[in-house]
N, C-alpha and C positions, 0 to 999 in steps of 0.2 A: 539364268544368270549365275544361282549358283553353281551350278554342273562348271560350267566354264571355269571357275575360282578353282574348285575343287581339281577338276584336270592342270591348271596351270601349277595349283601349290605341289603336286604330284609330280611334276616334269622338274619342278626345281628342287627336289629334295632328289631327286633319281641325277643330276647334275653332280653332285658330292659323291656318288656311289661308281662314276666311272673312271676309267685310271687312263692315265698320263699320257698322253699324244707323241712325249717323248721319253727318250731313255734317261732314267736316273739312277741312280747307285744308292747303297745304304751302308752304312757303316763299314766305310773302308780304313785297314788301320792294316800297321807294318807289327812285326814283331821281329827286332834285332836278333843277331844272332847271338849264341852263346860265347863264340869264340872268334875274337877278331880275325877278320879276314874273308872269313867264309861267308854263305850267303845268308842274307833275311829271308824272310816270306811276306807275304801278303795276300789280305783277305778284305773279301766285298759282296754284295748282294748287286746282282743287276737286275733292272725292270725293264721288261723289252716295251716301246712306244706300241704306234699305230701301226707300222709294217714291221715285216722280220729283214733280220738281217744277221749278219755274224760278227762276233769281236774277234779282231785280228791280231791285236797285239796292246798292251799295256807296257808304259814307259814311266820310270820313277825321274824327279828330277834331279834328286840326289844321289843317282846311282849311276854306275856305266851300261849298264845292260840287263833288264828284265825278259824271263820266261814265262809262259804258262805251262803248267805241271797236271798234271794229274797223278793222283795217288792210287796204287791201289796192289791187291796182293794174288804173286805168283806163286803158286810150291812150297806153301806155305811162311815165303818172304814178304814184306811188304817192297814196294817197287815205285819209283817217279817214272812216266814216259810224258815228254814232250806235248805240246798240243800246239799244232796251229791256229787252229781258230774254231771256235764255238758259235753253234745258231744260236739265235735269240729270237725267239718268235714273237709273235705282237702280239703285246702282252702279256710276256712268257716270263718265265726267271731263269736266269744263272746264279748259282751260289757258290763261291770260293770260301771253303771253310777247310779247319783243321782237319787231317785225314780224305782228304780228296781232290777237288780242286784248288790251285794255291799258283801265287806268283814265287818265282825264285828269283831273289833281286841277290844281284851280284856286284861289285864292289862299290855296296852303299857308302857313303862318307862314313870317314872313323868319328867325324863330330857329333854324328847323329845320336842322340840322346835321348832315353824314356822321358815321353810328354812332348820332343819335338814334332816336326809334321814333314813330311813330303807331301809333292802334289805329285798325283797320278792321271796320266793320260791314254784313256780307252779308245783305241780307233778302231772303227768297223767298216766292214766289208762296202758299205756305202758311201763312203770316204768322211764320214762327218768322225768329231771329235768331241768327248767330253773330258774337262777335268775336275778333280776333286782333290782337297787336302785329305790324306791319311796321317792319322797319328799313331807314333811309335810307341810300340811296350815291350818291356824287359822282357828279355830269354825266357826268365822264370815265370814271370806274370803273369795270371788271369787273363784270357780272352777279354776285352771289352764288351759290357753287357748290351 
């Protein structure tokens, strides 16, 4: 009878240790631009669920039109090329962070302000949809921790 306990208290601790059925994000947040007019950026962590699939595009709701970017260096320039859409394997990660991966949001509202928020929406090759609020930080600002 004990063995049984012991396998069962095993199986529920090992419950906490498996990761998410579906896709979530982590710390998604905008960083204004320096110079009105031009474009923000933005950054997030994706968590791929139980199957893969690919993100196909991300939409601000306060902006006209978002890209995904990649960064990276040619000839000794640094260089943005386009990306249509990125895998995301079950339970894989994407990371859009400074110097790599990155959204280019283009003519974000002039109201938008350090500490507001947009909501961003992640569609994938599957046709499903996730949204999340991103919060804005100054040109100058620190990354959010």
């Amino acid at each position: 009878m004990q063995r049984w306990w012991t396998i069962a208290a095993g199986a529920l601790m090992l419950t906490g240790c498996l990761k998410p059925a579906t896709i979530e994000t982590e710390d998604p947040w905008v960083r204004l631009p320096a110079v009105a007019g031009r474009p923000a950026s933005g950054y997030f962590t994706l968590h791929g669920g139980a199957t893969s699939t690919s993100l196909v595009a991300v939409s601000a709701d306060r902006a006209i039109r978002t890209e995904m970017h990649r960064s990276m260096t040619a000839n000794g320039a640094m260089t943005m090329q386009p990306v249509r859409d990125l895998p995301l394997p079950a339970h894989g990660t994407i990371r859009f962070a400074p110097g790599g991966l990155h959204l280019m949001i283009f003519g974000l509202d002039p109201a938008m302000k350090k500490g507001d928020s947009t909501i961003l929406t992640f569609t994938f090759a599957d046709g499903s949809r996730l949204e999340r609020k991103a919060w804005a930080v100054g040109a100058g600002d620190p990354a959010p921790d």
